[in-house]
C-alpha positions as a printed NumPy array, in Angstrom:
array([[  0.   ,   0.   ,   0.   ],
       [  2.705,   2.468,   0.6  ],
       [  4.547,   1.679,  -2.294],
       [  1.498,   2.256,  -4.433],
       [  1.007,   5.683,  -2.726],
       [  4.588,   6.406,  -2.931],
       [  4.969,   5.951,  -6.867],
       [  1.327,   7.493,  -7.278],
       [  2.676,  10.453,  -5.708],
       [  5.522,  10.606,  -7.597],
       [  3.779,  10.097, -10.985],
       [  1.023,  12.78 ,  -9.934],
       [  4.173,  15.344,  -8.761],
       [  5.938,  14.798, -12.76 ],
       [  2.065,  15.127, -13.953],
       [  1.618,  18.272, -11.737],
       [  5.386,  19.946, -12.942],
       [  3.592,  19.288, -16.887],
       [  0.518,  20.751, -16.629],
       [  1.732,  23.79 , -14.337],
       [  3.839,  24.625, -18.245],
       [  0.288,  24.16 , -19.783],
       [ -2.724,  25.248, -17.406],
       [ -4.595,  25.741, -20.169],
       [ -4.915,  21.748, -20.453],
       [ -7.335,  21.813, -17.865],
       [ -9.868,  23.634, -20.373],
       [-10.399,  19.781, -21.822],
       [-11.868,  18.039, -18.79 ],
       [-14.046,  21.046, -18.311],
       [-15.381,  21.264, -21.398],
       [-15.787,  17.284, -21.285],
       [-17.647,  17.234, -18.157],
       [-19.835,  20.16 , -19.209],
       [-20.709,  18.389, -22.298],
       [-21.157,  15.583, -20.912],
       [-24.074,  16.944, -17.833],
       [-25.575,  18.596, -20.881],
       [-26.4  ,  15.548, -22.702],
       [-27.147,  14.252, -19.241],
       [-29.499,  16.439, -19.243],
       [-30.973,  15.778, -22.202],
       [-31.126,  12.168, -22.281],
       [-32.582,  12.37 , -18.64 ],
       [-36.278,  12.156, -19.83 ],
       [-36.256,   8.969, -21.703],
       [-33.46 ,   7.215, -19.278],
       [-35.797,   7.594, -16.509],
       [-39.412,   6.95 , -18.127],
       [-37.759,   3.997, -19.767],
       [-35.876,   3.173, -16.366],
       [-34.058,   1.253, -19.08 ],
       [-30.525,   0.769, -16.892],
       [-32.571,  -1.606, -14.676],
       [-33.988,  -3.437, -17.636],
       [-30.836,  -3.778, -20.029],
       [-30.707,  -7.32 , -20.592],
       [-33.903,  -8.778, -18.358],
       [-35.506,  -9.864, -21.541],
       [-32.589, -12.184, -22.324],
       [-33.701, -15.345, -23.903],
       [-37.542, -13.968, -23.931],
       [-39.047, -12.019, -26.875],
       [-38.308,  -8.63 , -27.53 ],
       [-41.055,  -5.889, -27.455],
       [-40.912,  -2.576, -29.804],
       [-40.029,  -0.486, -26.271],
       [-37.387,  -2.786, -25.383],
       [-35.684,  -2.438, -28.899],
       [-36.333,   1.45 , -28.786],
       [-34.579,   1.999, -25.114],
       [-32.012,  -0.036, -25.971],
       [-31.535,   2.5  , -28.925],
       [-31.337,   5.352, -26.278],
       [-29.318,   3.336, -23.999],
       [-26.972,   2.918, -26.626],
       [-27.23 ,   6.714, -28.038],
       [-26.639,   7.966, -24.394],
       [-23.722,   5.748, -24.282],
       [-21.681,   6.518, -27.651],
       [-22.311,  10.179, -27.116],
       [-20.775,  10.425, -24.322],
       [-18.015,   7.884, -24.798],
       [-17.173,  10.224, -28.064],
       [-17.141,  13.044, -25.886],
       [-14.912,  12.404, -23.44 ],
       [-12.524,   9.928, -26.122],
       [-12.697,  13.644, -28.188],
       [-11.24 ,  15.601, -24.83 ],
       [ -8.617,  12.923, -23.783],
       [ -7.15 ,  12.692, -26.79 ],
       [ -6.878,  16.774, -27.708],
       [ -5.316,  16.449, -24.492],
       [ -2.921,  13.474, -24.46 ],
       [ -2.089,  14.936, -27.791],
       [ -0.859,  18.075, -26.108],
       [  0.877,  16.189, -23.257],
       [  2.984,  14.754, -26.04 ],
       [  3.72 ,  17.612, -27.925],
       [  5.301,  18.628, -24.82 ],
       [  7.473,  15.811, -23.914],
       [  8.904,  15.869, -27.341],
       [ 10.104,  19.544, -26.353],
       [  7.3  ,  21.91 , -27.978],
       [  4.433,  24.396, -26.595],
       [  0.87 ,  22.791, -27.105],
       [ -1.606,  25.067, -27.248],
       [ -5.623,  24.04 , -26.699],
       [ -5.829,  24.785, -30.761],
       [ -2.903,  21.908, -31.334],
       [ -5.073,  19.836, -29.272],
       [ -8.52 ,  20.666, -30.734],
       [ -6.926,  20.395, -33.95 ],
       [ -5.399,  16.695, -33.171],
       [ -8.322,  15.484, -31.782],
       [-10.26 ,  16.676, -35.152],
       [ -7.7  ,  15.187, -37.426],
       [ -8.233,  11.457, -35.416],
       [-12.52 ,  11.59 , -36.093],
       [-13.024,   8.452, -37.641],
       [-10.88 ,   6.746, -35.28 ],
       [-12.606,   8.41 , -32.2  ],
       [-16.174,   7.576, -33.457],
       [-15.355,   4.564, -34.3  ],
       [-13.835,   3.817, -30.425],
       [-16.571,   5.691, -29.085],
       [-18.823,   2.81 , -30.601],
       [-16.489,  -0.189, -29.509],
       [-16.899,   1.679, -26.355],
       [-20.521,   2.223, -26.203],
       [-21.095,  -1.462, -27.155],
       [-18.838,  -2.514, -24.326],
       [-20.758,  -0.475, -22.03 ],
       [-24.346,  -1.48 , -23.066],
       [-23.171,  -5.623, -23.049],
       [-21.18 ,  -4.826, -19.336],
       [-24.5  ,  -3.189, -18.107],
       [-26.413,  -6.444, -19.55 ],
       [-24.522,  -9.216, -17.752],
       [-25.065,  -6.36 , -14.719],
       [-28.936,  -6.818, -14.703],
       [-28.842, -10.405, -15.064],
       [-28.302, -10.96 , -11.623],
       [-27.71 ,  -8.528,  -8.994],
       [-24.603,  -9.994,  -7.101],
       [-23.464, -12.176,  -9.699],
       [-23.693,  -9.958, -12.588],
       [-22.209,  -7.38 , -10.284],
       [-19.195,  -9.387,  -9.611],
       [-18.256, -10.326, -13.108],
       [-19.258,  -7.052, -14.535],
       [-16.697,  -5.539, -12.521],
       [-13.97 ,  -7.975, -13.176],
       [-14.533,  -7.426, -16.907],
       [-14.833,  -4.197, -17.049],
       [-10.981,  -3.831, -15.137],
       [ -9.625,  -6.385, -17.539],
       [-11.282,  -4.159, -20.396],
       [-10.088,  -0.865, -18.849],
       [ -6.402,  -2.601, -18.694],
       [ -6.412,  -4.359, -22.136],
       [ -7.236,  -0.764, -23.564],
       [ -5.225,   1.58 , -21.134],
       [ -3.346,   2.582, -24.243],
       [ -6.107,   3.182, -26.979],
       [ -6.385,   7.047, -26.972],
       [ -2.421,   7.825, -27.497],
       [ -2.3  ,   4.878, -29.706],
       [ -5.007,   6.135, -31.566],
       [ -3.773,   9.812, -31.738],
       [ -0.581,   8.878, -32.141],
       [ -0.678,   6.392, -34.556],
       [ -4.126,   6.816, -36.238],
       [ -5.048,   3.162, -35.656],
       [ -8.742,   2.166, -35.791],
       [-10.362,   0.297, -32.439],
       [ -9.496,  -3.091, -33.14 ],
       [ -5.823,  -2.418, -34.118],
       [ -5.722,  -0.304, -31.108],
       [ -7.363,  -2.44 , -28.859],
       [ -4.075,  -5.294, -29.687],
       [ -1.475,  -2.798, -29.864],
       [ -2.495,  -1.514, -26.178],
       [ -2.32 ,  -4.788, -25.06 ],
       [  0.923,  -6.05 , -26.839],
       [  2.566,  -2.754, -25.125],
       [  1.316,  -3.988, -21.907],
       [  2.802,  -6.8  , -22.211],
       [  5.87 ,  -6.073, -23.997],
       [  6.507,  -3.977, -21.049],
       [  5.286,  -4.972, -18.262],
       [  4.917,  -8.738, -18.519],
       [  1.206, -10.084, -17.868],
       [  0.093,  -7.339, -15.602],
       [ -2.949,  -6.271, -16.02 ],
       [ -3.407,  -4.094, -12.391],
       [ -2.629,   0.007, -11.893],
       [ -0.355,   0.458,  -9.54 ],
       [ -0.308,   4.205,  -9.517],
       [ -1.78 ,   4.9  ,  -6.391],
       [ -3.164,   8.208,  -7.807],
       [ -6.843,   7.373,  -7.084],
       [ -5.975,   7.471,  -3.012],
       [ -4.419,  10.653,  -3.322],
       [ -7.523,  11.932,  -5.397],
       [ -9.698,  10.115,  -2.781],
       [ -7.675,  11.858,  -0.234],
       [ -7.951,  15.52 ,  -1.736],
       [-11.855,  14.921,  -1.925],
       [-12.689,  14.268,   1.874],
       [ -9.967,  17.463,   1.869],
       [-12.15 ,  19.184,  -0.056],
       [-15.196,  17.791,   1.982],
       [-14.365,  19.836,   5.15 ],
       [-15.771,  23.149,   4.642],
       [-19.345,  22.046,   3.731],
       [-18.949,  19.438,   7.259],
       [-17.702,  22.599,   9.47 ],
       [-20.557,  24.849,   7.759],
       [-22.85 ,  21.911,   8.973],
       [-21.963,  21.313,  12.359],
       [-22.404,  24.809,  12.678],
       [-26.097,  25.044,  12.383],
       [-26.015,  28.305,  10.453],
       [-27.8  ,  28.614,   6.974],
       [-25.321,  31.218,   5.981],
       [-22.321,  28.773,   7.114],
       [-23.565,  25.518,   6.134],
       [-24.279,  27.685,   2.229],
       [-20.982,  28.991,   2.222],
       [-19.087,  25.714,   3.139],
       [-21.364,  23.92 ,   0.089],
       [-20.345,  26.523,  -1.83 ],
       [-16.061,  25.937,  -1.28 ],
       [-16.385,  22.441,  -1.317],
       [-18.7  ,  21.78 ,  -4.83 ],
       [-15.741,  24.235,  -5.88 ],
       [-12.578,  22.31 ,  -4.717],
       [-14.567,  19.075,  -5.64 ],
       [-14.788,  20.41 ,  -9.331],
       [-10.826,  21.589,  -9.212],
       [ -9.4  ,  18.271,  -7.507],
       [-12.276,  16.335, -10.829],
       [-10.63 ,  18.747, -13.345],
       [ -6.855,  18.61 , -11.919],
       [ -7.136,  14.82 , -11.247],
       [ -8.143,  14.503, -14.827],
       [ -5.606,  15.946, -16.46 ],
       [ -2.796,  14.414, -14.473],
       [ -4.501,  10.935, -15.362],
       [ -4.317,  11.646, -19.005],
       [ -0.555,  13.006, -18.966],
       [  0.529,   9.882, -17.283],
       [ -1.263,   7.798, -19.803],
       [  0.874,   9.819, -22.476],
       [  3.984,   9.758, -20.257],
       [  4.   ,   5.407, -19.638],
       [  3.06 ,   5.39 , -24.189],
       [  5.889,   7.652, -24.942],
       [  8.222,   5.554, -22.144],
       [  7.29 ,   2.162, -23.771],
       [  7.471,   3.219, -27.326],
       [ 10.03 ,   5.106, -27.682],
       [ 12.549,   3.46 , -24.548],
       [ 13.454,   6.363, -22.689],
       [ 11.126,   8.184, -20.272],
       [  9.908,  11.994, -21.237],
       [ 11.212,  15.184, -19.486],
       [ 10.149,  15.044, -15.547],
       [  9.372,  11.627, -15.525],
       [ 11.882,   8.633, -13.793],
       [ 11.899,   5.641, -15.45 ],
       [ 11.585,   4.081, -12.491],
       [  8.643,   5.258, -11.116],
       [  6.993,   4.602, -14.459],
       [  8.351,   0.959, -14.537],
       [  6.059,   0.423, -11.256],
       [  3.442,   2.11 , -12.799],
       [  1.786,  -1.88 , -13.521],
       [  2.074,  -4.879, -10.862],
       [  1.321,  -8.373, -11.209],
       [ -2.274,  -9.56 , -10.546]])
């Protein structure tokens, strides 16, 4: 446990010393999430009328009716949307993050402009993706526990076979299928048969949340409207800077560990040792 929170912190410090030359990076996430609540927002009607995320896949084996066949339609619509939007984000700005570790100045209009230049590929991942998602949610339903249990174990093994998809795909233009084997053939190449994070970022990001929590707790405890308000106010905020931050230093480590395994040296900032324990053995 401490040595995943030791190398965590040490990949999240080389993230940090990246983006603090590009701030500007953190314009991607926050266009991504607002995107992304909008067509939340949008889709909310239908989702919940249909209360289709509880049905996906309950009609299994039985015949399917017109309104099953329609929500899965919005299921899947809901899905690939916003799979393409946040695929579109990450990869403007992994696309920056390597700009920068092969010694130029990104700018958000490199990254828009990467990002637009990679479509096909991105819409076509966004559908792998979407697919993924709606079959996941299926085996989900099935059985509360049980379909609980292995939809989680798929879904890491699917989240570790295609770690590497977005650089792979901005870098090298592949389409989802090519990508999909390349990510994994890098994984292994590198890292032998691992298949589990090690980066211990998600406890520091856990850790800078319940920091973040404190201000709307104090505001409670004290019993004053004007207190308790202001405390919800500072920690919605530093909840929304730690989602953005945390974000971006998840995507520049993603570029950092493809530049490190495909080009054999690790970028500026970056040890290669901390970035060889970035995987450990299941």
């Amino acid at each position: 446990m401490f040595e995943r929170i030791s190398n965590g912190w040490a990949l999240a410090k080389a993230s940090w010393q990246v983006l603090k030359l590009d701030r500007e990076l953190l314009v991607f996430p926050l266009l991504s999430g607002i995107a992304c609540l909008i067509v939340m927002a949008s889709f909310a009607v239908p989702l919940i009328a249909g209360n289709h995320f509880e049905s996906i896949g309950q009609s299994a084996g039985d015949e399917w009716t017109g309104k099953d066949l329609a929500m899965l339609a919005v299921a899947f619509a809901f899905y690939f949307i916003n799979y393409f939007i946040i695929i579109f984000f990450n990869s403007a700005l992994v696309a920056c993050a390597i700009i920068r570790f092969r010694g130029g100045d990104p700018t958000l209009a490199d990254g828009f402009r990467a990002a637009g230049e990679r479509l096909p590929q991105i819409l076509a991942w966004a559908a792998v993706s979407a697919t993924v998602g709606i079959i996941l949610k299926a085996i989900e339903s099935r059985s509360r526990r049980a379909g609980q249990f292995m939809s989680g174990l798929l879904g890491m093994a699917w989240s570790a076979t295609t770690y590497f998809v977005i650089p792979i795909i901005v870098i090298e233009r592949a389409g989802p299928f090519e990508a999909i084997s390349r990510s994994l053939s890098i994984l292994r190449r590198h890292w032998g048969e691992s298949l589990a994070a090690n980066f211990g970022i998600g406890l520091i990001v856990m850790a800078a949340m319940l920091v973040a929590a404190i201000p709307a707790v104090l505001g409670v405890l004290t019993g004053q409207p004007l207190w308790i308000a202001t405390g919800i106010v500072i920690s919605v905020t530093a909840f929304i800077l730690v989602a953005l931050i945390s974000s971006a230093l998840s995507a520049i480590v993603v570029g950092a560990l493809y530049e490190y395994a495909t080009r054999e040296e690790p970028p500026a900032v970056f040890d290669a040792s901390t970035l060889e324990r970035a995987f450990v053995r299941q």
